[in-house]
N, C-alpha and C positions, 0 to 999 in steps of 0.2 A: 546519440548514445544507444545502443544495441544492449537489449538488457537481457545478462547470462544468471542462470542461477548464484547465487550466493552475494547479490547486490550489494554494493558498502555504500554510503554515504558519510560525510564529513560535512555539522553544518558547524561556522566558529559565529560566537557572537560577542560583543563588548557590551556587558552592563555597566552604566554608568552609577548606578546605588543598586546597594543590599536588596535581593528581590528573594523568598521565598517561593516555592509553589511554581517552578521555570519550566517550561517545556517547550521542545520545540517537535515539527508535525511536518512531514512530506504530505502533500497530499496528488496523487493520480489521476487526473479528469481525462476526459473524449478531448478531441480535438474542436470539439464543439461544445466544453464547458462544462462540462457533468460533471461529477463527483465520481468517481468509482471505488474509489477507497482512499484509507488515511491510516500511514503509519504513525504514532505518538509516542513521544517519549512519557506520556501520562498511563500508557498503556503497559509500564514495563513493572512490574508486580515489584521485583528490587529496586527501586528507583531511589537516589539520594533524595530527600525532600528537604534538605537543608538551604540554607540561604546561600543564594550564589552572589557574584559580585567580579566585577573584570573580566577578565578572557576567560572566554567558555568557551567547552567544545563537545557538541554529542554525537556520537557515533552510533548510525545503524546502520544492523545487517538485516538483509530481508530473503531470507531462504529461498524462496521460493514466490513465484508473481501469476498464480494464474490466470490470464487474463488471455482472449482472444487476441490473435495476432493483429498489430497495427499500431497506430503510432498516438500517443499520449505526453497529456504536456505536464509537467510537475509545477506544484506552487511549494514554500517554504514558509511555515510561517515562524511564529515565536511567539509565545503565551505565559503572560504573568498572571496565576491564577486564570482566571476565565477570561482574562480579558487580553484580545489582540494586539500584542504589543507592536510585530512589526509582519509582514506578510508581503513575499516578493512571487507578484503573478509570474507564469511562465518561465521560472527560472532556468528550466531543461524541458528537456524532450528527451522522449525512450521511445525507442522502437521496439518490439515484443515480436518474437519471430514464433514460426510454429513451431511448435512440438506436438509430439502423439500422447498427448497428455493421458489417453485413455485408452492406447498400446491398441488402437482397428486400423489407424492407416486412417481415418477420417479427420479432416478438421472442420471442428465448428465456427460457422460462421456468422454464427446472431448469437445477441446479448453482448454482454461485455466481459465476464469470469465463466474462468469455469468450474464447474460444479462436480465435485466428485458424487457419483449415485450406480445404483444400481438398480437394472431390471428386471424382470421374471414376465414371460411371454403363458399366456393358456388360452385355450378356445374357450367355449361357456361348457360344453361336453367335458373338460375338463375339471370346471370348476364344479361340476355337479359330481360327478364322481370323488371328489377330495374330504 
């Protein structure tokens, strides 16, 4: 899967009893197992916290991924309260292509995200005069 700006996911799940406190969580690693980031449906400030029960289904969008280009495996999980209900390693793959995230024509190629920042260049003759 070639991942474009405005990402959707669809995860469904069947609870078999009344569960309060449900979430579920994409999580992003290296292809080597790292963690890079985790979207959560705990992390959604509107979030129903009511009790859920049978087919369920939570939808995210993910605007935006900035991450070095390359290729990443996604896990799935599902969380009652704190506790890991069910968690499917590897369930996808995304490949993240480049962009000029930072409008020079350069792409970075160490770390893993990328970092919106700004610079400011001065000699020391400079900074003495300021």
């Amino acid at each position: 899967m070639l991942f474009r700006s405005g990402m959707k996911a669809t995860i469904h799940v069947e609870l078999e009893q009344p569960a309060a406190n449900v979430n579920a969580e994409i999580s992003f690693l290296t292809l080597d197992g790292d963690r890079v980031c985790t979207a959560s449906s705990a992390y959604e400030k509107c979030r129903d916290e009511s009790r859920l029960s049978g087919s369920v289904v939570f939808r995210c969008e993910i605007p935006s991924l900035p991450l070095v280009a390359g290729d990443y495996k996604l896990n799935v999980g599902l969380y009652i309260g704190q506790t890991e209900a069910d968690l499917v390693e590897d369930a996808a793959r995304v490949a993240v292509s480049w962009s000029d995230y930072y409008g020079t024509g350069v792409a970075p190629m160490h770390g893993v995200f990328l970092l919106n920042n700004r610079w400011a260049v001065a000699t020391a003759a400079d900074m003495v005069l300021a």
